[in-house]
C-alpha positions as CSV (number, residue, x, y, z in Angstrom):
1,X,-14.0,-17.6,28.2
2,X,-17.1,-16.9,26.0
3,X,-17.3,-13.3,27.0
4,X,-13.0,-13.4,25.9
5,X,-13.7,-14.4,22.3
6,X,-17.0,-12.1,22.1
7,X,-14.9,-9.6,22.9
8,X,-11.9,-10.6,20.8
9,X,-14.5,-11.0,17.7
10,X,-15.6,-7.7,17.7
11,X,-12.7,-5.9,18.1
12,X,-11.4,-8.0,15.3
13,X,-14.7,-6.8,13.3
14,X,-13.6,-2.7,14.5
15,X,-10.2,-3.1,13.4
16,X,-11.3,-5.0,10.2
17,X,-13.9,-2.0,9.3
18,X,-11.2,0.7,10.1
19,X,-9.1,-0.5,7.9
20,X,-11.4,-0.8,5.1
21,X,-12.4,3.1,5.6
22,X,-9.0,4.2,5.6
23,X,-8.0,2.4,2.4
24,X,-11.1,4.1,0.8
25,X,-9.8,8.0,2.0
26,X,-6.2,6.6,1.1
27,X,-7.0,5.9,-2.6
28,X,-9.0,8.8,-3.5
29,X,-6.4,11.2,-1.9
30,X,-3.1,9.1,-3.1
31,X,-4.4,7.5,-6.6
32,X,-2.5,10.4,-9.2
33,X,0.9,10.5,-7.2
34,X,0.3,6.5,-7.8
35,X,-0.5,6.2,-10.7
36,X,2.7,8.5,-11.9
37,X,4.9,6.4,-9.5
38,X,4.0,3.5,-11.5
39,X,4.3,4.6,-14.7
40,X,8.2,6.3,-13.8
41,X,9.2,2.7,-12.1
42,X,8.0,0.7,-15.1
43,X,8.9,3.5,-18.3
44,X,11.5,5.6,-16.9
45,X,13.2,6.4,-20.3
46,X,9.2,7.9,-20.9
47,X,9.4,11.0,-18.6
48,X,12.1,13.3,-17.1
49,X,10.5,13.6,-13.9
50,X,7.4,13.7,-11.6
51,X,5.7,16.8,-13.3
52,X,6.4,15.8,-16.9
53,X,4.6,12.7,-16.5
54,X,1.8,14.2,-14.3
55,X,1.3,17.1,-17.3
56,X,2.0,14.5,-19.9
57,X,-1.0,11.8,-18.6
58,X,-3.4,14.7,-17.9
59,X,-3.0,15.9,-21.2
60,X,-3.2,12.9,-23.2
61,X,-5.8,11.1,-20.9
62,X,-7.7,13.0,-18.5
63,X,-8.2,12.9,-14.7
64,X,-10.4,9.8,-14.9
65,X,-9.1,8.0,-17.5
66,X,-5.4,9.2,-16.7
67,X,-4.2,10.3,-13.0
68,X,-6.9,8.0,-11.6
69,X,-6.7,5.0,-13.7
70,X,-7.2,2.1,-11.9
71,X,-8.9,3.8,-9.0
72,X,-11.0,0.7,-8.8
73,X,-9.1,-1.9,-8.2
74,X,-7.1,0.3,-6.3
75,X,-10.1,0.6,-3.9
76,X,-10.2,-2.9,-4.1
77,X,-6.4,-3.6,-3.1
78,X,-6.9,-1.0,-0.1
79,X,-9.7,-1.8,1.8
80,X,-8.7,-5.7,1.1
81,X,-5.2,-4.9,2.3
82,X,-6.2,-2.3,5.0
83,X,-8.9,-4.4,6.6
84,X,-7.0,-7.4,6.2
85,X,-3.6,-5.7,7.6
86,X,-5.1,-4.2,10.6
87,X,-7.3,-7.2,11.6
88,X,-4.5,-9.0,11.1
89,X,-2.4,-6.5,13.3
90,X,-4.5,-6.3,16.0
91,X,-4.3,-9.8,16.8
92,X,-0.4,-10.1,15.8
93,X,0.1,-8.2,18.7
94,X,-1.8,-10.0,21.5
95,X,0.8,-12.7,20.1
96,X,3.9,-10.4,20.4
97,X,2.6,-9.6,23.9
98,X,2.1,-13.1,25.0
99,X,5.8,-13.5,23.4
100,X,7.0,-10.9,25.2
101,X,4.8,-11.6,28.8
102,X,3.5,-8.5,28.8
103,X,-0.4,-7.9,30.0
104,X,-2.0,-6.0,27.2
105,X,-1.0,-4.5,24.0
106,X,-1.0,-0.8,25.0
107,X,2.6,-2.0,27.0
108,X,4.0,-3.3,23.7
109,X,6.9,-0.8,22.5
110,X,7.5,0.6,19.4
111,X,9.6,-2.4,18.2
112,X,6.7,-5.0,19.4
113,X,4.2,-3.0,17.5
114,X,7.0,-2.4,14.2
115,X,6.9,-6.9,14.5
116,X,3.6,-7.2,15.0
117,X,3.7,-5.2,11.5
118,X,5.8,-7.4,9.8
119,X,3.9,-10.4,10.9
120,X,0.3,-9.1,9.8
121,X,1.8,-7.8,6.3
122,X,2.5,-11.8,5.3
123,X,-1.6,-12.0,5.7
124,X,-2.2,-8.9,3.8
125,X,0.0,-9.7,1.1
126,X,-2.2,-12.3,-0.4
127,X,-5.4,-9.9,-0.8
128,X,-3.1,-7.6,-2.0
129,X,-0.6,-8.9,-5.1
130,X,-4.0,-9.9,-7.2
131,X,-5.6,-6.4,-7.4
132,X,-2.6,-4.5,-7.1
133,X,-1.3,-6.3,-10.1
134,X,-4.6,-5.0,-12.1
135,X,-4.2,-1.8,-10.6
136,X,-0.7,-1.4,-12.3
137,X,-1.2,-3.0,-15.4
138,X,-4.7,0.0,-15.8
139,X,-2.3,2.6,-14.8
140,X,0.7,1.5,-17.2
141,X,-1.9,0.3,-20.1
142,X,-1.2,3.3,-22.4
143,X,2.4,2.9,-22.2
144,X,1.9,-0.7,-22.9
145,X,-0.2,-0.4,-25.8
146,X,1.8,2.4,-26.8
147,X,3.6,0.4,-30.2
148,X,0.1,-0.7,-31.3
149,X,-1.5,3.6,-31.1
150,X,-1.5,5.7,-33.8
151,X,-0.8,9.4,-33.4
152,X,-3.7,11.3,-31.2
153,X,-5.6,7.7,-31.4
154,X,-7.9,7.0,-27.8
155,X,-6.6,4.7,-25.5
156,X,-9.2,1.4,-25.8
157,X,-10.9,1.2,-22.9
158,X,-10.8,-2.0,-20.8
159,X,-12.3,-2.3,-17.5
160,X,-10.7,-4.1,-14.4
161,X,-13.4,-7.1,-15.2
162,X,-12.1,-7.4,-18.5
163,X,-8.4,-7.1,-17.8
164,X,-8.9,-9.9,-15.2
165,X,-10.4,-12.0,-17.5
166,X,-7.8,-11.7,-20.1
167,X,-5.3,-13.0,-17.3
168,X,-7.2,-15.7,-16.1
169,X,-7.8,-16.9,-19.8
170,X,-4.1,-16.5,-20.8
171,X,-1.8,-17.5,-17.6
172,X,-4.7,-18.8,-15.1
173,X,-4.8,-18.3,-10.9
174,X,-1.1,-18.5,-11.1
175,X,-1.1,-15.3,-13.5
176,X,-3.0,-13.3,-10.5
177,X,-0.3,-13.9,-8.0
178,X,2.8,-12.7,-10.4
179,X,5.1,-10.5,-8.2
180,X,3.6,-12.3,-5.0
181,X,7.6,-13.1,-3.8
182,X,8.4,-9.4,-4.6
183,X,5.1,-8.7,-2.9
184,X,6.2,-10.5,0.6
185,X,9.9,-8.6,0.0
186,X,8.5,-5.2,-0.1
187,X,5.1,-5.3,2.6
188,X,6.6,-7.0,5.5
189,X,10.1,-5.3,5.6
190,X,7.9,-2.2,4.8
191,X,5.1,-2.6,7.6
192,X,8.1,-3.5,9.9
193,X,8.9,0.9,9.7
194,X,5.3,1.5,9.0
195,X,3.8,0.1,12.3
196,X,7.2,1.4,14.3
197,X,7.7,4.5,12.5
198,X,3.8,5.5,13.3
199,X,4.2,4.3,17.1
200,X,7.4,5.5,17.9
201,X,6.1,9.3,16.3
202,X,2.8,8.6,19.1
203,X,4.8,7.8,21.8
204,X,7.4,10.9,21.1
205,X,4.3,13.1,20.3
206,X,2.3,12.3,23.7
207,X,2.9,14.5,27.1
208,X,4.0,13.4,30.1
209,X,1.3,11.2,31.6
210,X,-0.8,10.9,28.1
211,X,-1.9,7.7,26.5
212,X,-0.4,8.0,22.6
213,X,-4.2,7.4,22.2
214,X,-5.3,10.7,23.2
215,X,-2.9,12.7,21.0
216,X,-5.6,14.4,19.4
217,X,-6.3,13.9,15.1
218,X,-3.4,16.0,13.8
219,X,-0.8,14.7,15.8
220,X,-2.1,11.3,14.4
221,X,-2.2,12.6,11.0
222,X,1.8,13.3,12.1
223,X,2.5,10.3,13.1
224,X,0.9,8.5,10.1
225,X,3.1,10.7,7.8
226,X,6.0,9.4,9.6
227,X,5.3,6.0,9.1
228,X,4.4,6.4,5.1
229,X,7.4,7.9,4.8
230,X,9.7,5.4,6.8
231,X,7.7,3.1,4.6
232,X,8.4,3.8,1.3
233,X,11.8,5.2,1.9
234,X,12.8,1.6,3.5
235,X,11.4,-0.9,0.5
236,X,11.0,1.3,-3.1
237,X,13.5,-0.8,-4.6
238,X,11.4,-3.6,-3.9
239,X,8.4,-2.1,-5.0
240,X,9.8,-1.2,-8.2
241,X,11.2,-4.7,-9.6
242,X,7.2,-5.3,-8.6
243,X,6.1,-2.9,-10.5
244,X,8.0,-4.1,-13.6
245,X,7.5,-7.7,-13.0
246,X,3.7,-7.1,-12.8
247,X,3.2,-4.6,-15.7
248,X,5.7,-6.2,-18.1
249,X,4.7,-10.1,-17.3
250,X,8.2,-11.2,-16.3
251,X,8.4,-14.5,-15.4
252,X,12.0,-13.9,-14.0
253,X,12.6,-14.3,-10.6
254,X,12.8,-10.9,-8.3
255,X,16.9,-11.3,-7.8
256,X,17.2,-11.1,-11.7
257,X,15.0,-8.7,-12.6
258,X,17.1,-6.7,-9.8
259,X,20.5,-7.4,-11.1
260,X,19.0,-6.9,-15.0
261,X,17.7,-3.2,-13.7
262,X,21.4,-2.8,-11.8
263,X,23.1,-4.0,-14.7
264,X,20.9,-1.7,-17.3
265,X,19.6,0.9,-15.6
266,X,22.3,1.5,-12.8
267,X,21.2,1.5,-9.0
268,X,19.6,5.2,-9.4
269,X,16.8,3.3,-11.5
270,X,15.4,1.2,-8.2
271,X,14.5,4.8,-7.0
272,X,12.6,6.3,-10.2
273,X,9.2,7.5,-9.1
274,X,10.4,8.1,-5.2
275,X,9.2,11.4,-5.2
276,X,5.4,11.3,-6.1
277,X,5.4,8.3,-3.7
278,X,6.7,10.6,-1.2
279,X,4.2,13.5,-2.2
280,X,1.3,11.0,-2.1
281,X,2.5,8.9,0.9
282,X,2.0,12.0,3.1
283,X,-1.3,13.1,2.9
284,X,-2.5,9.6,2.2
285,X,-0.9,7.8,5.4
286,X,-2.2,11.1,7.7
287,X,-5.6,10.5,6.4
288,X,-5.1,6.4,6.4
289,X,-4.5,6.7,10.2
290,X,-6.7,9.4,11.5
291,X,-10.3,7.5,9.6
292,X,-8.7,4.2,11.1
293,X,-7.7,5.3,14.9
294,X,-11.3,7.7,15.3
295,X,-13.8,5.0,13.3
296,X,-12.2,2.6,15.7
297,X,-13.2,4.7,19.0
298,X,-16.0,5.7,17.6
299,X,-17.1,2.1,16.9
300,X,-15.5,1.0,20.4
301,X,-17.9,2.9,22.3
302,X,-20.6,1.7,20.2
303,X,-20.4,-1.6,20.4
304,X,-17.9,-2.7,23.7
């Protein structure tokens, strides 16, 4: 029994660190494609489309300052998230299996892994709505602040500290969990076709008589492209009303900022910045999944 829960520790611990590697290469290859995603959900009437707003924030801001704003909290949110989701993961599906009577988790299908998903994004959610909200509100600051700018004046800098700060001061702990209901709505729908989009891809990918394990990294890169994409495809109206609750301090509920956007916008609007999240989503998922799946062999035969 001892030896069971020594063993279920440290594979807990592996899956925890893999995660938390993976949202590091995810951020620093995904954070412009954010960072214009965020910017088209929240000020669409700003740009025409995905280049305008990528030209227009280099230009006026820089790379640092302006494509990878927020970058910090954004490392923050992923390897909080990512450790979280896949610890989480790993043991939502010895539950699944134990649901389902089946021996071991490499029997689960692709739908037992695609719940498993769902179940471990409620976790993950809570690590992620507090940074994620500073994260959007860096990204969107100049378009905030834009009223209060003169002509050619500098953006004032503020630093995530600061910005957290300010929120704490004004609207308290509750402040730091704004968007948490949108939050739920978007990551566990989301991880649902995550999880069963990246499985089902292994299991296709594998030849006859090969684990999905030994697919090799690009394959695995595949497969994680597939589930990005059968990610965001599946909840970006979600993520948008987010987005806008989070950056615009709404304290409406998610079912009427949606029917405000419908009603405004038109249904088109739950879709603006779809395509940088797709551009971003598939190198940034392929890298996600091949630093998690080798970091977790590699620290498998190091330490089990």
């Amino acid at each position: 029994m001892h030896g069971k829960s020594e063993a279920g520790f440290k594979t807990g611990l592996i899956d925890f660190t893999a995660g938390s590697l993976g949202g590091v290469a995810l951020v620093y290859v995904s954070q412009p494609m954010d960072t214009v995603k965020v910017k088209m959900q929240t000020f669409p009437h700003l740009y025409k489309n995905m280049i305008d707003c990528t030209i227009g924030t280099f230009k006026r801001d820089g790379f640092v300052r302006g494509l990878y704003a927020g970058t910090v909290p954004a490392i923050v949110a992923n390897v909080a998230e990512n450790s979280v989701l896949f610890a989480a993961y790993g043991a939502c599906q010895n539950v699944v299996a134990l649901v389902a009577r089946k021996q071991s988790v490499a029997e689960l299908s692709a739908l037992d892994n695609a719940t498993a998903g769902f179940l471990a994004a409620f976790f993950s959610s809570f690590t992620l709505c507090p940074t994620e909200l500073i994260k959007c509100k860096l990204q969107a600051l100049r378009e905030v602040q834009a009223h209060n700018l003169k002509p050619n004046e500098k953006l004032p800098k503020i630093s995530p500290f600061q910005l957290t700060k300010q929120i704490l001061r004004s609207e308290g702990i509750p402040g730091m969990f704004r968007g948490l209901s949108s939050t739920f709505a978007r990551e566990m729908p989301g991880y649902f076709f995550f999880f069963g989009g990246y499985e089902a891809s292994r299991e296709l990918m594998a030849k006859p008589g090969q684990s999905k394990d030994d697919i090799g990294p690009i394959k695995t890169m595949v497969a994680g492209a597939v589930g990005g994409v059968a990610l965001w495809t599946s909840i970006f109206p979600a993520d948008v009303i987010k987005s806008r609750i989070q950056v615009q301090s709404l304290t409406l509920s998610m079912t009427q900022v949606g029917i405000d956007i419908l009603r405004k916008e038109g249904p088109l609007a739950f879709y603006n910045g779809l395509q940088p999240t797709i551009v971003r989503t598939i190198p940034a998922t392929a890298v996600l999944f091949v630093v998690y799946e080798y970091t977790k062999k590699f620290m498998a035969e190091l330490f089990i």
